[in-house]
Each structure stands twice: as C-alpha cells, then as structure tokens.
N, C-alpha and C positions, 0 to 999 in steps of 0.2 A: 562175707560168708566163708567159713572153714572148707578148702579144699575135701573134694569125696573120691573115698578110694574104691571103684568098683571091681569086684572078682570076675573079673575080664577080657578074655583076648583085646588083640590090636583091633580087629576086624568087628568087633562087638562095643569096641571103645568107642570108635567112630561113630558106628549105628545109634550109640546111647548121644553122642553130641548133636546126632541130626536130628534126635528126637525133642529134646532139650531145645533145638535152634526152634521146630516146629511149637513147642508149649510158648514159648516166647512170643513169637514173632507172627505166629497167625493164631494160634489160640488167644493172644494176649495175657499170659499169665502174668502177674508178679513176680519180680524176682523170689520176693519169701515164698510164693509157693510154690513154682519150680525149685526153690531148694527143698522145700517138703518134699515133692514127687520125686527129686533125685535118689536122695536118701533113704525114702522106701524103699524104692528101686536095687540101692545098694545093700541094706538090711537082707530081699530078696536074695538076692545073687550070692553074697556070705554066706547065709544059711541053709540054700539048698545045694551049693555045687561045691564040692572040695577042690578042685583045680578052677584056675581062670573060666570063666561058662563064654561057649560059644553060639553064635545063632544054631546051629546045630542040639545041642543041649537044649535050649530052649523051646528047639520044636520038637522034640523026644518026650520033656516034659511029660507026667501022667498026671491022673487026677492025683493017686496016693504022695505025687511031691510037692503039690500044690495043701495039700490037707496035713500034710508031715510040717509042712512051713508053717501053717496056723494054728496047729497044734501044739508044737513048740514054742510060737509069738503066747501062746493063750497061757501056758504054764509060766512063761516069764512075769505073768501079772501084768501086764502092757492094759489100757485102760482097753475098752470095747471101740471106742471112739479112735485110739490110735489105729488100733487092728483094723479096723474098717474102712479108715482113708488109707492105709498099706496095700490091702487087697485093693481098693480103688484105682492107686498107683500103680501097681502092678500089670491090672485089667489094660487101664489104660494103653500104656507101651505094648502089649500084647495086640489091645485093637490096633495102632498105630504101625505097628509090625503089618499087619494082615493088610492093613488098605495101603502099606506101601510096596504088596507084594514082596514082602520080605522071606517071612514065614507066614505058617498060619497052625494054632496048634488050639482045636476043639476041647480041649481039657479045661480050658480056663474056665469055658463058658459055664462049668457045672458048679464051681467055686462060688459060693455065694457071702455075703459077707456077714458077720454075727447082728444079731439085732440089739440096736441099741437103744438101751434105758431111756425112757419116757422121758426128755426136762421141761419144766414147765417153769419158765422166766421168773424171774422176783422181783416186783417193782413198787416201788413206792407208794403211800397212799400221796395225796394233792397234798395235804397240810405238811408231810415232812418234805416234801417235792420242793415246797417253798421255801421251808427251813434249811436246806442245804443252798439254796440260790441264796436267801440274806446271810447268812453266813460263811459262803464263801470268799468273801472280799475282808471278812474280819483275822481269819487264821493266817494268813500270810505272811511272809516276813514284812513285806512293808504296801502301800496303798495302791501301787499301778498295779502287781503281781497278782494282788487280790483281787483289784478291776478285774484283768482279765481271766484269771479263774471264774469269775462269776459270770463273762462273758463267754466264755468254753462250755462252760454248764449248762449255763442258761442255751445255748445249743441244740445241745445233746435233748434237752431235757425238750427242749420248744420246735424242734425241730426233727428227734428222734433219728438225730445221724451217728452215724456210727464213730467213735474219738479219731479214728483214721481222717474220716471225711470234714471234722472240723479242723483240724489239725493242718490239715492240705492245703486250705484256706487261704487266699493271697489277699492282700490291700485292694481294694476294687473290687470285689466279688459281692461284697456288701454295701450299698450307700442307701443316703437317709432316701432315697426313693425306691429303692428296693422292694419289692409286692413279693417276691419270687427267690429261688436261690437255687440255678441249677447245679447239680452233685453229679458226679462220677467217683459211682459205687464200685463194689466189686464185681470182676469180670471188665472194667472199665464203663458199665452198664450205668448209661444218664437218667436222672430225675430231675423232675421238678414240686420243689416243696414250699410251701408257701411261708412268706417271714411276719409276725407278729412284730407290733410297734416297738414293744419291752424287747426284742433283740436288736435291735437297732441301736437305742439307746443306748442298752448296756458296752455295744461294744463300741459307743462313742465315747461314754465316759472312760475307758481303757484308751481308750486311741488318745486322748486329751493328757492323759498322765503316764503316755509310755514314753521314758527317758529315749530310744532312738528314732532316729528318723526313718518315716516309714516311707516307702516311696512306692505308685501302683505296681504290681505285679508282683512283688516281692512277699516273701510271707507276713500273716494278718498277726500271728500269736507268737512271740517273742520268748524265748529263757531268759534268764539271768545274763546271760553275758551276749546278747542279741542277734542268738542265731535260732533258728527253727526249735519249738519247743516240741519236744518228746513225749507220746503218752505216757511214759514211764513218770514224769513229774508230773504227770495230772492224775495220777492212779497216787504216787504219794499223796498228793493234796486230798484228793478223797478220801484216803484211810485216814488222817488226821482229821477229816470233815467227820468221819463214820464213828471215832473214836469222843470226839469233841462230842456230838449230838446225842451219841448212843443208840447208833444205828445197828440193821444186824451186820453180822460179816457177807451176807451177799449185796450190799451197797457196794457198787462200782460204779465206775464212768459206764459201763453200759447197761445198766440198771435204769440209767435214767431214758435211756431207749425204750427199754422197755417199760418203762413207765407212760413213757407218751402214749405208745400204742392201745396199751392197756387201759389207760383215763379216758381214748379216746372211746373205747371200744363201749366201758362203760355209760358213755354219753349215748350211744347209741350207733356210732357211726360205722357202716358197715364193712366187713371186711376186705372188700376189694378194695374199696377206699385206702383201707392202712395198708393193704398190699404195698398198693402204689407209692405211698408217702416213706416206706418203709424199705421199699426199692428190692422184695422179695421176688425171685424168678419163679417161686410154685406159691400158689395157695395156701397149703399144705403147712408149707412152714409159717404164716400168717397162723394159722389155727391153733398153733397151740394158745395163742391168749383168751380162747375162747377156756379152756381149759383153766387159765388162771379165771376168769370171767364166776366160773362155774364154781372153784373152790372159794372166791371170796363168796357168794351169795351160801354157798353151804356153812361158813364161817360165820355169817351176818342170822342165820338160820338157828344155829345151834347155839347161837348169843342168846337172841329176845324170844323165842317161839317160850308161849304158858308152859307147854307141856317139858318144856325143856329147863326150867324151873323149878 
C-alpha cells in the first residue's frame, strides 16, 4: 500500500495510528480496508484544515465544515458511493474519538450521508450460466489453466462466493467427501455453504492436470508460474469468456454470485435462506434480488401477455 500523508500535527498523528491499530486489531478489518478508511480520513483532514489539523480543530469542527467538505467532495464528481463510505470513514474515527474520551464533537452527528442509487444485480439466466462453466476450460491458454478456471467458476457460480473467498482456498478445504465448505467472509464473518457433487469433480479434474505440486494447506488455485492466482486473471478470463459467448458487459466473476442467488430465489427459496448462503449481515441487502425477481417477471410479462401483442 502507498504510504498516506495526513494534514496532521504529531499529537494527532499518533491519535490516527491508534485508531488504525484499533480498525485492525479488534475491529478485524482488512488491510484493503483500513487503507480505504485511512485515506478518507486523509482526503478529510486536506480539505477541510489549511494547516496540520489538531484534536483541538477537530472538536471546534461545525456542522458548515463538515457540509463545506461534501459539498466540495460532491462538485468534484466523486461517485455517491465514494462520498458515502468518506463520510462513513470520517463518522467512524469521530465515534472512535468520543468512546476513547478523546474528544467529542456533536456536529458530526447531523452529517448524513447522500442516498445512494438503487443497484439491482445482473445475473445470468441458467442456460448462459452453463455456457460460461463449458466454456471455460476451452479459452485458455492451455488444458490445466482452463481446468481450473472452470473450477473457480464453477464456484462462484455453485457456491455463490465471493472471487476473494474462492481464491483464499487452500489444498484441503475441499475433498471428495466434502458435504460442506466453511468460508470466512467479510468482516472475517464464517459460513457454511453446502458443495454440490459437479464441484468436486471439477476441481478434481484441475488437481489431476496441474503441473505443481500441491501439498495440504497451501493454496487450492494456481497462476501460471505457481504462486497464488489473482482475481485480476480471473476477471481477464471472464472478459475473454463475455467476449467469446456474447455476453453483456455486466458479466463478471461476481455476476455469477449473483446469479446463484437469484436462480435460487427464482426456485422458490426463501430469502433468509440466501441470506445465510450468501453470508449477508442485513436482510436488507439480501433483498435487492427480490427486485431483480420482480423485473424479470415484468420482462417475461410484457413478452407473451395477448394484449401485449
């Protein structure tokens, strides 16, 4: 991660690494997202304070420097989505201030964050679902690479984990007796999702033709030159998949996430269910596929309905 330069006293410097220590180390953040929350942080401190800002400045703070900061974030074009985990960030080290009796500065609280744009997932129907899993193992450079792409796939798509969480994967996690596959999602938050036979398989037939030795513990998914592979090559392989088949451009590796969710939902199965399978902490976010649910059937409606005709 690229060193952050915060507009800082020494005394504020320190303040921000103990906070940092705390996102770490008992919130259990990820490193990537503690670099997120940093660099809000530091974005903050830039644009509202002309000299190094001290705990002092921070608790003088008014509501108009808090609104002058997003008002300014909002003319830059910054997505809504950015702005909103900013003010998050921000919020955040301010509560983190207040319960660590540092400061305490009631302005924040009236700060609310912009509402963001409705998204409502894009996933695939079943028939191209399967078309990108047979096809996976063809585009490849050569026979194991394409094994295991169809093995990463097949995944994501059968499993509805997120490309982080197959990727994570170690030798042992999966064997031919497997029923089960527990995940540690985000926030480090465990699941248990159940494994279909056709996963198994697939990532037998990969295990059979991958040139290194794989030994338990060590990672399950390989690169080219046999170190941990990267979503970054599994999102190429995709757009070469999306390109090949004539998919739309929102085909992703987490497309097929939301593909599972959304076939499931279709079958009937109820939303708590894919909560859980899907390893979501609110409901809430669970329900947008009720949303895709509702526009395929209005899609299926203004197809065949007489009067539509």
């Amino acid at each position: 991660m690229r060193p952050i330069d915060f507009n800082a006293d020494r005394n504020l410097s320190a303040v921000i690494e103990q906070w940092q220590s705390w996102l770490l180390n008992e919130r259990r953040f990820s490193e990537h997202t503690l670099d997120g929350y940093s660099r809000d942080l530091a974005v903050f401190l830039k644009e509202t304070f002309s000299a190094p800002a001290s705990l002092d400045d921070l608790r003088n703070a008014e509501v108009r420097d808090f609104r002058r900061f997003i008002a300014k974030r909002s003319a830059e074009n910054i997505e809504k989505s950015s702005l909103s985990r900013e003010i998050s960030s921000i919020k955040n080290f301010y509560k983190w201030l207040s319960k660590e009796n540092l400061i305490k500065n009631p302005a924040i609280s009236v700060i609310s964050s912009p509402r963001k744009s409705k998204i409502i997932p894009k996933a695939l129907d079943a028939d191209d679902s399967f078309d990108v899993l047979i096809e996976a193992k063809n585009i490849a450079l050569n026979e194991w690479q394409g094994l295991r792409d169809r093995a990463i796939l097949t995944l994501l798509y059968g499993c509805g984990l997120r490309i982080s969480e197959a990727l994570n994967l170690n030798v042992g996690d999966i064997t031919e007796k497997s029923e089960t596959l527990r995940i540690k999602g985000k926030g480090n938050k465990e699941r248990i999702v159940p494994l279909l036979p056709i996963i198994w398989k697939n990532i037998q037939s990969y295990l059979k033709k991958c040139p290194y030795q794989l030994k338990a513990g060590e990672p399950l998914f390989l690169g080219a030159r046999g170190e941990r592979i990267t979503a970054r090559v599994v999102q190429r392989q995709v757009q070469k998949l999306r390109l090949y088949l004539g998919l739309p451009d929102t085909f992703t590796p987490h497309a097929l996430r939301h593909s599972f969710a959304t076939q499931l939902l279709e079958q009937g199965t109820d939303l708590r269910s894919i909560q859980e399978l899907l390893g979501h902490s609110s409901l809430m976010t669970t329900q947008r596929y009720t949303d895709v649910k509702t526009e395929t059937l209005q899609r299926e409606y203004h197809k065949s309905h007489p009067l539509e005709k």
